[in-house]
N, C-alpha and C positions, 0 to 999 in steps of 0.2 A: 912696728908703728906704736907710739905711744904718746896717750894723754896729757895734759900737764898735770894731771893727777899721778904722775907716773906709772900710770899701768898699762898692759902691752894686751894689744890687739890676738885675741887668743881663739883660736877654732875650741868650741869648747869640747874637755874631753878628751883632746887628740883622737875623735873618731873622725875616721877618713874617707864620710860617707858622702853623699850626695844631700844637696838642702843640709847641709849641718849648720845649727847656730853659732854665731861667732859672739864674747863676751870680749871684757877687758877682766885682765887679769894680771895676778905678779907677773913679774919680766922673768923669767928662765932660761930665754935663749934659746928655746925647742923648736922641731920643726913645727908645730903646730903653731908657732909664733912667729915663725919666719914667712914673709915674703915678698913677692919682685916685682916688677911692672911689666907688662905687655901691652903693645899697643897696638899689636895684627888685628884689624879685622875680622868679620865672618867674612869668608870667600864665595860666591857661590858661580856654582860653572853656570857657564853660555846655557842661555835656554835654544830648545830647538829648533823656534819658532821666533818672527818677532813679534811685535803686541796685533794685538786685533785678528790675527789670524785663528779660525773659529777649528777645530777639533776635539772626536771623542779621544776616552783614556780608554783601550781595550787591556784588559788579563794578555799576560804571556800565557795564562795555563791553555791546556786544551780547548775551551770555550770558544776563545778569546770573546768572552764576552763584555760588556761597558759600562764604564762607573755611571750610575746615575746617580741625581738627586731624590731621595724617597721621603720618607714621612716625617713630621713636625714632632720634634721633641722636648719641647718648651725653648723659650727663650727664643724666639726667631734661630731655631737650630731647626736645620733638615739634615737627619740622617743620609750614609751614603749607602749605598749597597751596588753589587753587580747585576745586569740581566741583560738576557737574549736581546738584540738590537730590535729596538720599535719607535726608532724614526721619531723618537720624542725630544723637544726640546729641552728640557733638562738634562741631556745625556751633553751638552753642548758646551765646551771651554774653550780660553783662552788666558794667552801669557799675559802679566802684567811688569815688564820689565823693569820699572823707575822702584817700586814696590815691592817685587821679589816674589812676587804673588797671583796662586791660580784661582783664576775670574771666572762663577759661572757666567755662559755668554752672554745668558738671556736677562742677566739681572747680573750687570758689573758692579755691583757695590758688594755681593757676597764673596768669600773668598773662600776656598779650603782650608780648613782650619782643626786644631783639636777640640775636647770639647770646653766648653767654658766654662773655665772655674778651676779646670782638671790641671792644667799648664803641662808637661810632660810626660805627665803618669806612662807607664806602658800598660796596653789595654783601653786607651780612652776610646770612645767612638771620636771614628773620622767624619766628618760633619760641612756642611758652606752653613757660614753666619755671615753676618755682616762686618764688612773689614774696618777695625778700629787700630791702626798700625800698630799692631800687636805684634812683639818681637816671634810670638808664636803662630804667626801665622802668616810666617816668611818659606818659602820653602825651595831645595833644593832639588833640581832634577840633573839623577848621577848618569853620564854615558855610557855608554855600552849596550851589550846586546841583554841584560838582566836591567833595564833603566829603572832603579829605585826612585821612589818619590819620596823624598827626608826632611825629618822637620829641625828644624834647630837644635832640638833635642837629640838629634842621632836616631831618631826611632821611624821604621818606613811605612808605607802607608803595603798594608798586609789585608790580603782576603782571610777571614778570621777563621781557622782551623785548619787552611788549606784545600774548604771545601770548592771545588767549582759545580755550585750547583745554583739556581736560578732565584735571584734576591737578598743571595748570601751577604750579611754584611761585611763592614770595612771598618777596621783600626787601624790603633801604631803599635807595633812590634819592634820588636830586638833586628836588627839588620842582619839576616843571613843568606841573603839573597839566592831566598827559593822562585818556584816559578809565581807563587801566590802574595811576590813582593815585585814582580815585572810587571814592567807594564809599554806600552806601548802607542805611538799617535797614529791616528787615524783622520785623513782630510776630507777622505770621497764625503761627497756631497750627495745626500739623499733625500729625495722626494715623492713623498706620499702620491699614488698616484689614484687619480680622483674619475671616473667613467661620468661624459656627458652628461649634462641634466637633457633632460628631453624638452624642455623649454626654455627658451631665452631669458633673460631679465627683464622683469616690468611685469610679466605675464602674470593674472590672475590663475588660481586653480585652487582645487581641495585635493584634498588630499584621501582618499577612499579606502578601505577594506574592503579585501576581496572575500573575506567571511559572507554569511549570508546577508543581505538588507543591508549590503554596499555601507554601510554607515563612515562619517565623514568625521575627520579628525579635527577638534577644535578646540579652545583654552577660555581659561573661565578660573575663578575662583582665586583671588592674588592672598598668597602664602608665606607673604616676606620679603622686604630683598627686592622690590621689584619684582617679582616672581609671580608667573599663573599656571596654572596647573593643567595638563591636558588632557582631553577626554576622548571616547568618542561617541557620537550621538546620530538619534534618528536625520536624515538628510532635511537640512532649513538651509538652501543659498543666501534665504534673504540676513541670514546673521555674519554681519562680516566677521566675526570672531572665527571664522568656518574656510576663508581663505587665504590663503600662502601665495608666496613668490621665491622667485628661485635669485641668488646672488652669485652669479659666477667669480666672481672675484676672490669674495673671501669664503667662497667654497660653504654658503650656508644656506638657509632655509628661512625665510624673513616671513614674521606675520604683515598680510598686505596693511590691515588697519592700523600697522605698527611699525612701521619698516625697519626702525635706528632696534626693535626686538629680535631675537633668533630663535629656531628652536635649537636646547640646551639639553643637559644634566642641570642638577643639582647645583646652587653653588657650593664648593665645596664636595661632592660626591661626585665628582671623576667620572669613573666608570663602572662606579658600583655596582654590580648587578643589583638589581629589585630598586634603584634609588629613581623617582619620581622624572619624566620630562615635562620640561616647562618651557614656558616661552618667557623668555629675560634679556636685557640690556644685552647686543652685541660689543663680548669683551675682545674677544678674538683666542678665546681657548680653545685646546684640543678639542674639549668634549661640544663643541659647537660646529664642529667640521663636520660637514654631513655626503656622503656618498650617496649613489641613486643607482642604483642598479637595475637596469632592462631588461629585463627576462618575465614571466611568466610570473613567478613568488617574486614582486618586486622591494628587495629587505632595503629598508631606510637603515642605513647604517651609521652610527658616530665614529670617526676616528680611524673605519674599520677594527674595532673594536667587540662593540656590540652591536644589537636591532632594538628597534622601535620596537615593542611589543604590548600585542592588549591583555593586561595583564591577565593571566590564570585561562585565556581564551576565551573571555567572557564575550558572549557575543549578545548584549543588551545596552537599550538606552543606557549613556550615563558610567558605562563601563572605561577606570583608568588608563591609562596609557606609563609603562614603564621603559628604562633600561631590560635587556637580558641577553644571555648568553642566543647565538644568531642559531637555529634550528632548521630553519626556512618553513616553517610552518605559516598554517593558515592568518594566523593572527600575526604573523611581521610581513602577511603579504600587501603590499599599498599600489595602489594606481593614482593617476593624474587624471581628473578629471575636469572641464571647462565649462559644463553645464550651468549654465545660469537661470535665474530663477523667471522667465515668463510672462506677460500678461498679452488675456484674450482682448481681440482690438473691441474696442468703446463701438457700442453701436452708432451712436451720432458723434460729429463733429464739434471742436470749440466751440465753445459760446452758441449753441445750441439747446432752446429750451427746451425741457423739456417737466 
């Protein structure tokens, strides 16, 4: 190919690498100056799903454990990594056939991707950003009983060292189709399973420690965000900050004097251990899912996760309320209580002087 400045289209160098710059240079005739036209497309196989249908990505290795979505790496990037199945929504994809591209389910605008900026380095973190029809973030899924996940670049999406072990993360590797490049679809459909509340919805209650002086769990003190902070304190019915209701529906815990509020985590702090609960806006997150469990130590639990806990077992007015690991100790034990607050009947009638 050449300019009207007559000079030829030259890989510079004649190095015959990958990303080489190309200049214009004298004509020579060499192969670094030579070449031809193609017009094949990329090809990519039958996906093995059609669109919208929702599946995890399990490990071929021993595990078979599940690509999740993990932690914020700037740039609207979430890291990928593997772990033991926990019924989370981010573990959740789907095809996007017109596109070429895997959809997390719960948020279709992200897509599996390398990292950005990186283009096909090998070693980039495997990452979902948001899909900019990027030639890189097209991807090919190969058949067979090793089904590699390949990006345009040739490079597959690899558990990084081969380790199967729990949060391990995910890159692009050289394709040599070991077990820690397989991968596998998963349909079954799984459901958190949630044990009766002991009261209907609509119902008034407090919510009580079984520590000593019964003290009843209530929110007070707004922290941000919409956010109130939770405590628990000497027994006052008459503060409606002091009663709860139950939402069978979306499986939470509403303040009565607040209803459209839940009890929560953090925003932003998951399931932190030691990270504050609060009562805030019902978003419809995990850490807003509350189980009730019947028994004797009755643990408020998020997620199945963690418990409600006072923290440090402080048993005094005024004493926090955290996340923490579930113990079944005295301090994550809670009862339903309906007790209301009283009045002795008036000696005399309306409109009675007296």
């Amino acid at each position: 190919m050449r300019n009207n400045g007559q000079k030829c289209l030259d890989v510079h160098g004649k190095s015959n690498t990958n990303l080489r710059h190309c200049i214009f240079w004298n004509c020579h005739n060499g192969l670094n100056q030579a070449w031809y036209i193609d017009r094949r497309g990329v090809k990519y196989q039958r996906y093995p799903e059609r669109d919208g249908v929702t599946f995890q990505i399990r490990t071929r290795m021993r595990s078979k454990r599940v690509l999740y979505v993990a932690e914020h790496i700037g740039a609207h990037q979430y890291r990928l990594r593997i772990q033991t199945n926990k019924i989370a929504k981010p573990q959740s994809w789907t095809f996007d056939w017109r596109t070429k591209t895997l959809r997390q389910a719960t948020d279709r605008r992200r897509v599996l991707s390398g990292q950005k900026g990186h283009n096909f380095r090998r070693g980039t973190a495997a990452v979902v950003r948001q899909y900019i029809n990027s030639y890189y973030q097209r991807m090919h899924w190969i058949g067979g009983y090793k089904r590699n996940i390949q990006n345009n670049g040739k490079y597959c999406l690899d558990v990084h060292g081969n380790s199967d072990s729990e949060r391990r993360h995910v890159h692009w590797w050289s394709c040599h189709n070991g077990a820690n490049q397989g991968w596998s679809i998963d349909k079954k459909v799984y459901k958190m399973k949630y044990p009766p509340y002991p009261l209907r919805d609509g119902i008034k209650f407090q919510i009580k420690s079984r520590m000593t002086g019964n003290r009843a769990l209530f929110w007070k003190n707004h922290i941000g965000g919409n956010q109130y902070r939770t405590y628990i304190q000497d027994n006052n019915p008459m503060d409606n900050r002091q009663w709860f209701t139950f939402d069978w529906r979306t499986k939470t815990i509403r303040a009565y004097a607040r209803r459209g509020y839940a009890l929560s985590g953090r925003i932003g702090g998951r399931f932190r251990r030691g990270q504050f609960v609060v009562i805030r806006p019902y978003k419809g997150t995990t850490d807003q899912k509350i189980m009730w469990y019947n028994r004797s130590r009755k643990n408020v639990l998020f997620y199945n996760k963690v418990c409600l806990d006072v923290r440090g077992a402080s048993n005094r007015n005024g004493a926090y309320v955290h996340m923490w690991t579930c113990h079944n100790g005295l301090n994550q034990a809670w009862y339903v209580d309906q007790t209301r607050y009283s009045y002795p009947r008036q000696p005399l009638s309306d409109n009675v002087k007296f």
